[in-house]
C-alpha positions as CSV (number, residue, x, y, z in Angstrom):
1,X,93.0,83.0,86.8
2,X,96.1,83.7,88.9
3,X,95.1,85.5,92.0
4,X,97.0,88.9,92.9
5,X,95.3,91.6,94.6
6,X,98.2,94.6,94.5
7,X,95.9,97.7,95.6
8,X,92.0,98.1,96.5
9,X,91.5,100.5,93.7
10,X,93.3,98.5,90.7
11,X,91.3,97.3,87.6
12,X,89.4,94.5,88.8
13,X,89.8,91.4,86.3
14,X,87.6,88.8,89.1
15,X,85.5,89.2,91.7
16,X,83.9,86.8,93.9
17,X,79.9,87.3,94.9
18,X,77.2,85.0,96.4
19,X,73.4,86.1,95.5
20,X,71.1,86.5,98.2
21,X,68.6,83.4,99.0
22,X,66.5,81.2,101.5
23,X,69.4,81.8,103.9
24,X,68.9,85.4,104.0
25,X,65.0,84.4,105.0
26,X,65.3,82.0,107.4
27,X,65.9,84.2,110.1
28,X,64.0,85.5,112.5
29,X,63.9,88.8,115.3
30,X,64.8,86.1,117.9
31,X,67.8,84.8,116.2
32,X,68.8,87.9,114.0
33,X,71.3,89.1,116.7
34,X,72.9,85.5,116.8
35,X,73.4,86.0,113.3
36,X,75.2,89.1,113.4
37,X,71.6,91.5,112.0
38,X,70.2,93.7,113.6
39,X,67.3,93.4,111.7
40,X,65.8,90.9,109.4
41,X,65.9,91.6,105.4
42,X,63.1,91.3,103.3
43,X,64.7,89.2,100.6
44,X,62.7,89.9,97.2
45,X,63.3,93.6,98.1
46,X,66.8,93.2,98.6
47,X,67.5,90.5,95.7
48,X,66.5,93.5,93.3
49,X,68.8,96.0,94.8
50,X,71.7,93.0,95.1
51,X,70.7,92.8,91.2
52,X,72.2,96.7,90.5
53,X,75.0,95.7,91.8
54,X,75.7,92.5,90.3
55,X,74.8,94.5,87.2
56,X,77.2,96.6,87.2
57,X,80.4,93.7,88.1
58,X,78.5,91.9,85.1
59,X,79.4,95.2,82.7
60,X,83.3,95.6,84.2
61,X,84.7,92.2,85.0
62,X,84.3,88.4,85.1
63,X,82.3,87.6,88.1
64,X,82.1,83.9,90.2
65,X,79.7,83.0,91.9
66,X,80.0,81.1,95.4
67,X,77.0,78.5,95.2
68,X,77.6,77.6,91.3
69,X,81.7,77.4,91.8
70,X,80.9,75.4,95.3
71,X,78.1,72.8,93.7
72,X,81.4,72.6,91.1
73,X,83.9,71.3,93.1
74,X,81.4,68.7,95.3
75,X,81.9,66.7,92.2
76,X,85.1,65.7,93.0
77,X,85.0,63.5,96.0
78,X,88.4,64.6,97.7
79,X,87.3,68.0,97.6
80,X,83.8,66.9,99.0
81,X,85.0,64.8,102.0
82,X,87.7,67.1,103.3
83,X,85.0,69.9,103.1
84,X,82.2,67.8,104.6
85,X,85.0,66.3,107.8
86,X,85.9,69.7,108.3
87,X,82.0,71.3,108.6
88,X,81.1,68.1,109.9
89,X,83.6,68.4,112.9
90,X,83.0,71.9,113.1
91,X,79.2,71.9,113.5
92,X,79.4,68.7,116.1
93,X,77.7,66.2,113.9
94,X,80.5,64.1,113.1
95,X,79.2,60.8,111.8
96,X,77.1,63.2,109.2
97,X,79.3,63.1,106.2
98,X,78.4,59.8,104.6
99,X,74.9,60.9,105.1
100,X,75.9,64.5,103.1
101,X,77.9,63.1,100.7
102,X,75.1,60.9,99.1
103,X,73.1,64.5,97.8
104,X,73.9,65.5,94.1
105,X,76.9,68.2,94.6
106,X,74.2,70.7,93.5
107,X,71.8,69.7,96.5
108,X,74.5,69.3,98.7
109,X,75.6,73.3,98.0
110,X,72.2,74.4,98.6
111,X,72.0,72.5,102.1
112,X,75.9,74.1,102.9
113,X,74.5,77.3,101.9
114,X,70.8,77.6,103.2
115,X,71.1,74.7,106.2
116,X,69.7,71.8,107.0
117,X,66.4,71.0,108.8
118,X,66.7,69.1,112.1
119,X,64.9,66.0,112.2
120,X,62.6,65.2,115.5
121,X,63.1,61.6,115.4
122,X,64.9,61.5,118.9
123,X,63.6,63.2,122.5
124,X,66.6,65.7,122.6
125,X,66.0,66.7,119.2
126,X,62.5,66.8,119.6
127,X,62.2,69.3,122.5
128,X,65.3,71.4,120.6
129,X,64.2,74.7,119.7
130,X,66.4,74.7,116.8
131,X,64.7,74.6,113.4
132,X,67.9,73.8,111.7
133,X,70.6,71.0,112.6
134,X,73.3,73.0,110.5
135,X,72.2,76.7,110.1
136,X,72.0,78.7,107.3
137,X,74.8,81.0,106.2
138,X,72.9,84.4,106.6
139,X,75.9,86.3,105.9
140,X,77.4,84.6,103.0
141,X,77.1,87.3,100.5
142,X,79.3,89.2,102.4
143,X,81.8,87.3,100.7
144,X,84.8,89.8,101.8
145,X,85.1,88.9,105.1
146,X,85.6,85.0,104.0
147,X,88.8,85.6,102.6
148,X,90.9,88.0,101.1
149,X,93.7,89.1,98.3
150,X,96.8,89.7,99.5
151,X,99.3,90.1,96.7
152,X,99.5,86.7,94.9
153,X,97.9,84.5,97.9
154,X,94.5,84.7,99.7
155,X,94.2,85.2,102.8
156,X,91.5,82.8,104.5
157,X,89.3,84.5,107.1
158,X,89.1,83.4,110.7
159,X,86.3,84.8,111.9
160,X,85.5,86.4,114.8
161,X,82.3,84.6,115.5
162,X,81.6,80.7,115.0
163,X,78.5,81.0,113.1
164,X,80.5,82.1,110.1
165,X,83.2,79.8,110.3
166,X,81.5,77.2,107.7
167,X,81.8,79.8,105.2
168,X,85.4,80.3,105.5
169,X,85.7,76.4,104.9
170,X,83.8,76.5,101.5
171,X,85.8,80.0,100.1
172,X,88.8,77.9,101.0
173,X,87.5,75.1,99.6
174,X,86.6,77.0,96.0
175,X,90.2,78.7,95.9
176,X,92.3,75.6,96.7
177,X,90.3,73.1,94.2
178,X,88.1,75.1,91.6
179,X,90.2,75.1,88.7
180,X,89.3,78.6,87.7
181,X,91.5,79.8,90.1
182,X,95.2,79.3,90.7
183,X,96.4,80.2,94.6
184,X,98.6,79.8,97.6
185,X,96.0,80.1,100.6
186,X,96.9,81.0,103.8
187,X,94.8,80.0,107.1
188,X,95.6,81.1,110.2
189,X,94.5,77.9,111.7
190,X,96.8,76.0,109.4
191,X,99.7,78.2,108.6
192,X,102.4,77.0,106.7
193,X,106.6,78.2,106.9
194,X,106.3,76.5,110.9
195,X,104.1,79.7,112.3
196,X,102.6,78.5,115.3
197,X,99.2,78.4,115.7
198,X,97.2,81.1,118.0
199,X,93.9,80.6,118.7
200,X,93.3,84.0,120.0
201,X,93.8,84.8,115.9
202,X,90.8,86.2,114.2
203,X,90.8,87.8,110.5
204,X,88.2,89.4,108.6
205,X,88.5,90.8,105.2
206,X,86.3,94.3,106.0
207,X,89.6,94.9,108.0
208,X,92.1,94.3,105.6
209,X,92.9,96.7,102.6
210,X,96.1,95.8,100.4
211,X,97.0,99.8,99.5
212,X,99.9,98.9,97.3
213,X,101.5,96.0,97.0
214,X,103.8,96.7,99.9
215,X,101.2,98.4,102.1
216,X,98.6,97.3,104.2
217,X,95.9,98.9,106.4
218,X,94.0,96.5,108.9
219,X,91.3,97.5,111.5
220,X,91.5,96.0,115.0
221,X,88.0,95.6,116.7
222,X,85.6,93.4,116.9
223,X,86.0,91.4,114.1
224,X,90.4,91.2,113.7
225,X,92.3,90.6,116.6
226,X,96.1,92.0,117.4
227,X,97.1,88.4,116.9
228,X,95.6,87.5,113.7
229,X,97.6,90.8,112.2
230,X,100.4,89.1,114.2
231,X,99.9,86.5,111.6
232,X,100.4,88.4,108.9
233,X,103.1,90.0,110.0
234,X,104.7,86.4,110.2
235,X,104.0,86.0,106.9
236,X,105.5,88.6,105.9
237,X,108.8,88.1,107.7
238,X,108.5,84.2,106.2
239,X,108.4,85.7,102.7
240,X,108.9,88.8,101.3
241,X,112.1,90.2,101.0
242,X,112.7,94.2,101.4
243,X,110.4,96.7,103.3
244,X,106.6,96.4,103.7
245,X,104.4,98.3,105.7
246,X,101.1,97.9,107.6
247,X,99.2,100.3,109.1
248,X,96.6,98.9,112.1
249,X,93.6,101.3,112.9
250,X,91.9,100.9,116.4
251,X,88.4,100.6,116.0
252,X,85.4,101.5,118.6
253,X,83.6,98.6,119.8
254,X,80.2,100.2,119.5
255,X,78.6,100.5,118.0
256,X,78.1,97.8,115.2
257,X,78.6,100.2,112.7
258,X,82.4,100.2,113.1
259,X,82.1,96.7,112.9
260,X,85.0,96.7,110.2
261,X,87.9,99.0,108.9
262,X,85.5,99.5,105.6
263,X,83.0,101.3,107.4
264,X,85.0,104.5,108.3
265,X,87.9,104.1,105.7
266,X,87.8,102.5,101.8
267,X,90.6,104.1,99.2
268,X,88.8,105.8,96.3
269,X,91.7,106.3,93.8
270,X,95.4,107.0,93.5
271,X,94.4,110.3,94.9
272,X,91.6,110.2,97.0
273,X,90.1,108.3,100.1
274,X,86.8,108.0,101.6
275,X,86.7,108.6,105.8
276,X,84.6,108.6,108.5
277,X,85.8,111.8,110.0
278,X,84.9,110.8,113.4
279,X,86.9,107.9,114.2
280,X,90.1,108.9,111.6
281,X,90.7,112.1,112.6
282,X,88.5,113.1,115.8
283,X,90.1,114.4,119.6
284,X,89.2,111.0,120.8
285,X,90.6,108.9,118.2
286,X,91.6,105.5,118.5
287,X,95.0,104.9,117.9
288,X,97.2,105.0,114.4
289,X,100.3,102.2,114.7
290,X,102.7,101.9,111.7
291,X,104.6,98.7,111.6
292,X,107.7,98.5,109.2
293,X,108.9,94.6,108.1
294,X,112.2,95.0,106.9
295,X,114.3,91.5,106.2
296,X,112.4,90.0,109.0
297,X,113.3,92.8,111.2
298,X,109.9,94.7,113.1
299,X,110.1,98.2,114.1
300,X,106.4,99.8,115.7
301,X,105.4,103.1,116.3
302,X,102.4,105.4,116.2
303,X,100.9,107.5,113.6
304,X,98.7,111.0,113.7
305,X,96.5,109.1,111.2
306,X,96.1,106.8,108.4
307,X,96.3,109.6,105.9
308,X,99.4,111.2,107.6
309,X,101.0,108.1,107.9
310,X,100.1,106.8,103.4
311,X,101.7,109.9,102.8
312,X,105.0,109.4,104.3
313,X,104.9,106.1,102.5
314,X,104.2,108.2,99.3
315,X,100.8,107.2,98.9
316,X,98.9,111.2,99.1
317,X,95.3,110.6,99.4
318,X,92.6,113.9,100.0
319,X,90.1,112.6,102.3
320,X,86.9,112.8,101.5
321,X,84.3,112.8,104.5
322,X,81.0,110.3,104.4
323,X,78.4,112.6,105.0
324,X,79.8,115.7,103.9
325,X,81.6,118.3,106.7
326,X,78.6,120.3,107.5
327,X,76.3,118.0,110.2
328,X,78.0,115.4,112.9
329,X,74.4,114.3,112.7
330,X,74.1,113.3,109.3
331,X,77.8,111.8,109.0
332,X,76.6,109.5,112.0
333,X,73.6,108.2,110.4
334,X,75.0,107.9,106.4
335,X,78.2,106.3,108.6
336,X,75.5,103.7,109.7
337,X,74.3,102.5,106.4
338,X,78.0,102.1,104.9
339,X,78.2,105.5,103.6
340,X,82.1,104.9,103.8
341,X,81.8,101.5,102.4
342,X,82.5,102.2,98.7
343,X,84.2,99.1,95.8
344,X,86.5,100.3,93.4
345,X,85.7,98.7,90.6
346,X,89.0,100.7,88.7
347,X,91.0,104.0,89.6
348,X,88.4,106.5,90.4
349,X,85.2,104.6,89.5
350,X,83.5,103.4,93.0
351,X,80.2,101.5,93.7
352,X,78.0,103.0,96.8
353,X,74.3,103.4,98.3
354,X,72.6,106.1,96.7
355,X,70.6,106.7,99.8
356,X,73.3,108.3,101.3
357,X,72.6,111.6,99.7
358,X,75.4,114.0,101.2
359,X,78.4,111.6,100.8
360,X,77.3,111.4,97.5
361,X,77.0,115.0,97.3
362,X,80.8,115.4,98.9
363,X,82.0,113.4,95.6
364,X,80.7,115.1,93.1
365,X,82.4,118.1,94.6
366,X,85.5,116.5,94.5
367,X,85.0,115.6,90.7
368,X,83.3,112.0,90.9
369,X,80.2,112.2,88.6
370,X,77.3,110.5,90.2
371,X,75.7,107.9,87.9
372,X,72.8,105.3,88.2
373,X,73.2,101.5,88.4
374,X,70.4,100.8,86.3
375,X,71.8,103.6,83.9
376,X,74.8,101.2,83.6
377,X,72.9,98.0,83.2
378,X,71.1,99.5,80.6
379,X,73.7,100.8,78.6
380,X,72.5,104.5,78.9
381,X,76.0,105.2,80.5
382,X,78.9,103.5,79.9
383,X,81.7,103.9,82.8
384,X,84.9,104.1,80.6
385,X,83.5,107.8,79.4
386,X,84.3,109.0,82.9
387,X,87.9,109.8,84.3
388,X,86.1,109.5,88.0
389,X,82.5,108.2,88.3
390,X,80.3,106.8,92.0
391,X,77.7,104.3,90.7
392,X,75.1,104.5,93.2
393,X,72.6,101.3,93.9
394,X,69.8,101.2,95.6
395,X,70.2,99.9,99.4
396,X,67.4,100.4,101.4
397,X,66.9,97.0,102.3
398,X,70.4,95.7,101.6
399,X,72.0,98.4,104.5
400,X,69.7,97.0,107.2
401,X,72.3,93.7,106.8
402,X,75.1,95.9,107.9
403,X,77.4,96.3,104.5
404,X,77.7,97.8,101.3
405,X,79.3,97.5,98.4
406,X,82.6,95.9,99.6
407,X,81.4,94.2,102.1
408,X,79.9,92.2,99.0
409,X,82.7,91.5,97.1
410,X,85.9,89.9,97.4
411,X,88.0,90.5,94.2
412,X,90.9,87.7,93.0
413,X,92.3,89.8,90.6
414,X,93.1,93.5,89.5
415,X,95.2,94.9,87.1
416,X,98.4,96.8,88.4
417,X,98.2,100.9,89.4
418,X,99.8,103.5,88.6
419,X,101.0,105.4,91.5
């Protein structure tokens, strides 16, 4: 499968998930902040809701899994030495890798995935409080902050925060070796075309939303820094020819519910987006900058909002408002459980939480029809009947991680749009 990722709303051909596991449990309320919860999931409760909405990807597109493509490539032993220097190095237990490297490649996954228990056979290691001498990636099946399409490459995340750094190194890892897959990846911590390196760059894919091919949208916050879209914009001078566009939204830095650009703006379809009115459009909005890459020439100025600004760039979408327009009150707390967060699985056809009753509600009047997951799974509804649908899964558990639907998945492929 060649990689190109054109628009957020095309038809998606391959998506990228990782299933919930033991990582997901081996947390507990003293280390949940230090692994980016602020709560800790029960896992056979969330594991059936993750199940609605693997589901439904299993009904629209081909869908890879992390762990099974990772245990994959640790058979071939370049792949599985540069991987295990580079998590080795990263994690301070160099001298480790031999050690790794003589597990099965489907054992070693699992340990990459779910961590590895610290031995007490030394004093320091004894009195550690540590349970684990490499930690478990409790935020793996987030898989789209990782990496990310951008036209015909992927992006490679740099996060924000080094306990998610490993996972970067094995979505890297998949896209440059599993043969499934055909790529250019670009890091920002190994850029190619002489861009200099900036360790001040960090880039996560809930920020970054490819709106057509030549237009971007990226939140700054938390999570993205000024200078990791500094990197793309030197990518962009490096290789595309003629004008592209990126829009950069200002986020709040509190609280964690603005984490990302996907939780207060997602595009629905050609026609329609979903906003957290709030932050895109409020008195005390953060700002709107348009950047314009012409030839390798930058010009920057600033923008009423993102809406305003798609539609001088042709791009008309209605906003639609998570949690309806009626109660500030009720947009805040759907807001908080990723009532903006929606997947487009195709023009029009969008994945969300069901519990979040009054977005929900604010679709349907705006022509989605408002279906059930398990309707889907079981063939009681088929999606290609509807010109506009929302699947709703459940996510009561699921939410209290902090994501929804697009925060789950990280497409490779879709299917050119229409505009």
């Amino acid at each position: 499968m060649k990689t190109c990722v054109n628009s957020e709303i095309g038809k998606l051909e391959g998506v990228i998930i990782h299933t919930p596991g033991s990582e997901v449990e081996n947390m507990t309320p003293g280390n949940a902040e230090r692994a980016l919860y602020s709560d800790i999931l029960n896992l056979s409760i969330a594991s059936k809701e993750y199940a609605q909405l693997t589901g439904v990807l299993g009904k629209v597109t081909q869908v890879f899994e992390v762990k099974k493509m990772l245990g994959e490539i640790l058979e071939n032993n370049i792949a599985k030495m540069q991987l295990l220097h580079e998590i080795c190095t990263h994690e301070c237990i160099q001298g480790m890798e031999d050690q790794l490297a003589e597990q099965n490649a489907e054992t070693l996954a699992n340990i990459l995935i779910e961590g590895m228990i610290l031995e007490r056979n030394n004093l320091t290691d004894y009195l550690s409080h540590e349970k684990f001498l490499m930690r478990p990636l409790h935020n793996l099946f987030f898989t789209r902050d990782s990496a990310m399409g951008m036209n015909g490459n992927m992006l490679i995340g740099r996060m924000a925060n080094p306990v998610r750094e490993r996972e970067t190194m094995i979505m890297e890892a998949v896209l440059n070796y599993h043969p499934a897959f055909e790529t250019t990846t670009l890091n920002p911590i190994k850029p190619l075309h002489g861009i200099p390196v900036d360790t001040m760059a960090t880039l996560e894919g809930g920020d970054f939303q490819v709106i057509r091919n030549d237009v971007y949208v990226i939140g700054t916050g938390m999570r993205t820094s000024t200078q990791g879209i500094d990197f793309i914009i030197e990518n962009i001078k490096k290789q595309k020819k003629g004008a592209h566009h990126i829009l950069v939204q200002e986020l709040p830095s509190s609280p964690e519910s603005f984490i990302h650009l996907d939780m207060v703006f997602t595009c629905l379809n050609t026609d329609a987006c979903m906003v957290y009115e709030p932050v895109v459009y409020g008195l005390s909005r953060y700002k709107t900058i348009y950047i314009r890459i012409d030839n390798g020439k930058v010009k920057i100025n600033e923008q009423p909002n993102i809406p305003e600004a798609l539609k001088k760039l042709g791009i008309n979408l209605k906003p639609i408002t998570c949690g309806g327009q009626k109660d500030p009150w009720i947009q805040e707390r759907e807001q908080w459980h990723s009532g903006a967060n929606f997947f487009a699985f195709a023009p029009g056809k969008i994945i969300g939480y069901e519990r979040n009753v009054h977005t929900l509600e604010e679709l349907n009047k705006n022509g989605f029809e408002i279906i059930r997951a398990l309707d889907v799974i079981n063939n009681k509804v088929n999606v290609n009947d509807y010109q506009k649908c929302a699947v709703s899964i459940a996510g009561s558990e699921l939410a209290r991680g902090g994501g929804g639907a697009r925060c789950m998945t990280m497409p490779v492929r879709r299917s050119e749009v229409n505009w």
